[in-house]
N, C-alpha and C positions, 0 to 999 in steps of 0.2 A: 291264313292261307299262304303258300309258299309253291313255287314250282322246283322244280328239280332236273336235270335234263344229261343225258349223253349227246355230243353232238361232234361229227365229226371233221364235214365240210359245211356246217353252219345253217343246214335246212331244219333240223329239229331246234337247235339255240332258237331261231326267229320264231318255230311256229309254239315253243311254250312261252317264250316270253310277250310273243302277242295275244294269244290267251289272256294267260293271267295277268296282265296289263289291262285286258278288254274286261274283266271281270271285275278287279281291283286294283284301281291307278297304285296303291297302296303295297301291295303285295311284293317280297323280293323273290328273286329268279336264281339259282345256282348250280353251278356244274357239280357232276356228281363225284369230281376231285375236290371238292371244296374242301380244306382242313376242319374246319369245323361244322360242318355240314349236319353231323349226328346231333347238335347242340340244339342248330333250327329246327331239324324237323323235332326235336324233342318240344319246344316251345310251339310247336302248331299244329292245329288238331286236323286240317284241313291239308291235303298234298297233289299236285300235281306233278304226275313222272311223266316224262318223253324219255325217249328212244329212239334209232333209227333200228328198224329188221333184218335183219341177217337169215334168209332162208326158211321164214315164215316162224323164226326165235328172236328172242328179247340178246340182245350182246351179251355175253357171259359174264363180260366186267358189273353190268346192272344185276344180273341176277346171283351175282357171286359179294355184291355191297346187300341186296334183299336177306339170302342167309346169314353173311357173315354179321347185320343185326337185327335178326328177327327178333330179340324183345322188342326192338321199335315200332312195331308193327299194330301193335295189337289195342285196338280201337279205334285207331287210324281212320279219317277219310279220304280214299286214295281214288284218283281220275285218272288214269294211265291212258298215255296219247302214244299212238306208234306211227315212223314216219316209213314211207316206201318209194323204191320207184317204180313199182308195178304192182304187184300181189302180195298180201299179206294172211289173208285166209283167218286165223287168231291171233295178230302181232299185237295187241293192245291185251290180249286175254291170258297170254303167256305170264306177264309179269303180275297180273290181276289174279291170276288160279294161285302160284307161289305167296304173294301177300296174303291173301285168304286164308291159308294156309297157314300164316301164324297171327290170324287174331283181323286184318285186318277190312274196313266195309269197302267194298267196293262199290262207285259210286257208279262208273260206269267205264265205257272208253271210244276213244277216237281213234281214227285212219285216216292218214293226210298224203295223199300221190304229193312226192315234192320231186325235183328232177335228181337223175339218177344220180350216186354219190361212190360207185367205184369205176376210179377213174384210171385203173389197167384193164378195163376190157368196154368194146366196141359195143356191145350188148344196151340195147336198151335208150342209147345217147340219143340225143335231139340238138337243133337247133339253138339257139340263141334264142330268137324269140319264139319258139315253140316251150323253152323252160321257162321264154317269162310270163307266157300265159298258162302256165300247170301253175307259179306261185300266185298268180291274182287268183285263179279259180281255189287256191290252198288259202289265200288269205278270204275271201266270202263265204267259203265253209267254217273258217276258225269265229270269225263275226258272227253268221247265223249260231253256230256254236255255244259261244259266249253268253248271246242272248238267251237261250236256251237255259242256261245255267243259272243266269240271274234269276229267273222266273223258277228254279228249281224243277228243268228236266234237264235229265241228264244222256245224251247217247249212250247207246251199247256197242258200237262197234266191234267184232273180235269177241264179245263177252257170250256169248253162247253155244251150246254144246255144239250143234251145226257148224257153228264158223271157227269150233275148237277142229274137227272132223276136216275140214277145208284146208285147213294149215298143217293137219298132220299128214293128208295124204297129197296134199298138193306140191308140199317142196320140203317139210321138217322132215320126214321119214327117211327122205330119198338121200338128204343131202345132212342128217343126222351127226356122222363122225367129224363135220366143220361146225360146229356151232358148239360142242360140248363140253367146251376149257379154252383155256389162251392159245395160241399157236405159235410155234415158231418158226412159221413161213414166208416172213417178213422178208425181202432181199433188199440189203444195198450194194449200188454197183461202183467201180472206179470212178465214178463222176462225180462224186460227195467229195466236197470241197471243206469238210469237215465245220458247217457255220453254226451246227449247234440250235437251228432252227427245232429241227424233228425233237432234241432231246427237250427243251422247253418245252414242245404242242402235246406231246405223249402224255394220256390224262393214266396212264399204265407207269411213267419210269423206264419203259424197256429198252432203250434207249443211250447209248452211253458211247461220248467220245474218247477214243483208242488208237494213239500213234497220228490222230492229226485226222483221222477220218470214223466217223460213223457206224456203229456197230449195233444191231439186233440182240435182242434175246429170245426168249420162248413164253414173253406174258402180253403178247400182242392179243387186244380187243378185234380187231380187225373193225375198228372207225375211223379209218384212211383219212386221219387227220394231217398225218407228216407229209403223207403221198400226194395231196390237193397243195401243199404249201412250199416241197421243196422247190429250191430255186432254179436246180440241174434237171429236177425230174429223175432223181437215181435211186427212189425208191419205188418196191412194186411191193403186191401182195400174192393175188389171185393169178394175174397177169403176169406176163414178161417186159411190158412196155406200156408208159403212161401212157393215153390215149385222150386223155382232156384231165386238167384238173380242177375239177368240179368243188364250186365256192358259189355259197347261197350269193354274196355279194353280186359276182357276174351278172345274177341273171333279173336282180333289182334296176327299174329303170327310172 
């Protein structure tokens, strides 16, 4: 077994690596930039994917590595976990329907409320200790979870026609032309002090220092990883202005 995971501002990295730790002290855990990432999952028969949701869809960068190796796929045991800060409707079933799709079993999937993870808009934010009691109640679901799994049941989350229906009319439809490729709507503003943080975090490359400061392209995931980390706060996405930068760490007590 092996996990696998997109993760932005660090809510989905903890909640598959406590998984699959909880499963099998033994088991390694990798971002889904890992260089040789195709080499693992070729050595194991068993997979767990995380993701965080975007609009009731799996991030284009996870479902654009799912195509670009669908031979990989095929016999595959794959547990797809999707993380939210509210609604997901079939955020675990997105990337489970696409793997099926070439070959692969699906085992089942999970939905983990983790606190919200974009952090240019007001939408959604909580407190301090209101995000550190959504991660306890995230950590006792992934343990009952866990248990579950040892004993061979697996949740459906997401996995069913109905809660495919939930996700499409609930926010995938509406909000359809954001989810459909990379974007280039990424802003950096005069405040970038050009430190070269974002160009490391960028599990895309999009990234690239120019004249001393910070510059965008057009293959942004939108997993507000540079956006939670720079140190000006002179990156947006969605937004015009950070509004918290939202890091699973914070809200660890």
């Amino acid at each position: 077994m092996i996990g696998i995971y997109l993760s932005g501002t660090g809510n989905t990295k903890h909640c598959i690596e406590k998984l699959v730790g909880l499963i099998d002290n033994s088991a390694k855990v990798f971002p889904l930039e890992t260089p040789n990432l195709i080499d693992e999952i070729k050595k194991n028969d068993t997979i767990i994917l995380g993701y965080p949701t975007q609009y009731s869809n799996a991030p284009y960068m996870v479902r654009d590595f799912i195509k670009q190796n669908s031979s990989l796929w095929k016999d595959k045991k794959i547990f797809c976990v999707a993380t939210m800060g509210a609604f997901s409707g079939d955020g675990a079933g997105c990337a489970a329907r696409l793997l099926k799709k070439y070959g692969a079993l699906i085992l089942g999937g999970l939905h983990i409320k983790m606190p919200d993870s974009v952090c240019d808009s007001k939408l959604l934010k909580k407190t301090l200790q209101e995000n550190r009691e959504i991660v306890k109640q995230a950590d006792k679901k992934i343990e009952l979870v866990a248990e579950k799994i040892k004993q061979g049941q697996y949740t459906q989350d997401g996995i069913s026609f109905f809660s495919h229906l939930i996700g499409l009319f609930g926010q995938r439809l509406w909000f359809y032309n954001k989810t459909t490729g990379y974007t280039d709507k990424l802003k950096i503003n005069q405040d970038c002090i050009g430190c070269n943080l974002c160009v490391s975090l960028c599990p895309m490359k999009n990234i690239s220092i120019q004249n001393g400061k910070a510059v965008a392209g057009n293959q942004c995931t939108m997993c507000y990883r540079c956006i939670s980390h720079c140190p000006k706060k002179a990156i947006t996405l969605l937004g015009n202005q950070v509004t918290e930068q939202c890091q699973y760490e914070k809200y660890c007590e």
